[in-house]
C-alpha positions in Angstrom: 0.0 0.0 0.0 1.6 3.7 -1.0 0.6 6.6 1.2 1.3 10.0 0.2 0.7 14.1 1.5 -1.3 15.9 -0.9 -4.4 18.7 -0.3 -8.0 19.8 -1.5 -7.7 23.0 -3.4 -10.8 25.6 -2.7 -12.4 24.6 -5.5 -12.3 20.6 -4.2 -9.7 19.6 -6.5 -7.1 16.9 -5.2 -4.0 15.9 -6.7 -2.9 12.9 -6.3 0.9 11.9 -6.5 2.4 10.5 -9.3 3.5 7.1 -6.9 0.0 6.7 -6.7 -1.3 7.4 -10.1 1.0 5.4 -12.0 -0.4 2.4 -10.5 -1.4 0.5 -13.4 -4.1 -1.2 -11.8 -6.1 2.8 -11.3 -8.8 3.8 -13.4 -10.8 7.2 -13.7 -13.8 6.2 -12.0 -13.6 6.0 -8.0 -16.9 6.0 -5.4 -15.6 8.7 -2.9 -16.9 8.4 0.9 -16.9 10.9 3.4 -17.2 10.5 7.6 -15.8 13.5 9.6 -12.0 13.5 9.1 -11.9 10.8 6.0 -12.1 10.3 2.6 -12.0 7.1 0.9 -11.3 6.2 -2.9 -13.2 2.9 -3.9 -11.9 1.6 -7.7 -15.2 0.8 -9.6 -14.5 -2.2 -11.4 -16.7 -1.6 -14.5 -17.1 -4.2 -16.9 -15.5 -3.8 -20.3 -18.1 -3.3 -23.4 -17.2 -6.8 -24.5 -18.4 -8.6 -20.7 -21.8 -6.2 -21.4 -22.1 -6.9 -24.6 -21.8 -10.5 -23.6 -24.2 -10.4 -21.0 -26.8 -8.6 -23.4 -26.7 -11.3 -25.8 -27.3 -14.2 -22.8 -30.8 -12.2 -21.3 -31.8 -11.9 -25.2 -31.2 -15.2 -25.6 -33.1 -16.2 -22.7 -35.9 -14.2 -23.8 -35.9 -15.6 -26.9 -36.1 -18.9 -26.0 -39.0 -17.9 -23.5 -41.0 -16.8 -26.7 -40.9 -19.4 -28.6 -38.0 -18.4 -31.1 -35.3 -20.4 -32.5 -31.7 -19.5 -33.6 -33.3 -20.2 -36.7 -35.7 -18.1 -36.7 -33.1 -15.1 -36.2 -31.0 -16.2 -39.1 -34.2 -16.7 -41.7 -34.9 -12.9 -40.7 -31.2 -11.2 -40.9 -31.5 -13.8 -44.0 -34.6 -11.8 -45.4 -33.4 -8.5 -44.3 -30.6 -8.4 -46.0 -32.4 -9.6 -48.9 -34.5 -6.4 -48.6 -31.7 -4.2 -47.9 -30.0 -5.1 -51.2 -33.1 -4.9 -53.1 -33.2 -1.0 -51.8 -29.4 -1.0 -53.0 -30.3 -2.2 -56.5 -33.3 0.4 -56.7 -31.0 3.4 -55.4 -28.7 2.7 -57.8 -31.1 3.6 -61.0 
């Protein structure tokens, strides 16, 4: 664990030492929490857009398959979609 001086500014601006910030394992987002004569920095561990992403797809799927509609089903519709959107291609094109 590092530990370092630094100060609030008026305006509630801290700077943080550079011991501290060039910890690779930091990123931008903290939850702060304030009790009388201390502050606490919590890292929030966000999920990347590729986790999200991949936990978007898993409920969708599960709602899907509560509905009634096969992996099938989605590839006969991007199937005919893009059908459609290549007709609109051919037509824009005259």
């Amino acid at each position: 664990m590092n530990a370092a001086l630094t100060k609030i500014s008026p305006k509630g601006e801290m700077i943080f030492p550079m011991s501290i910030v060039k910890k690779p394992d930091l990123s931008d987002e903290f939850l702060v929490y304030a009790s009388k004569d201390t502050i606490v920095l919590k890292k929030l561990n966000k999920p990347s857009r590729k986790e999200r992403f991949g936990e978007l797809c898993k409920k969708m799927g599960k709602h899907a398959g509560e509905m009634g509609i096969k992996k099938e089903d989605v590839n006969q519709l991007i199937h005919d979609c893009r059908k459609e959107i290549n007709k609109i291609h051919i037509l824009n094109k005259f």
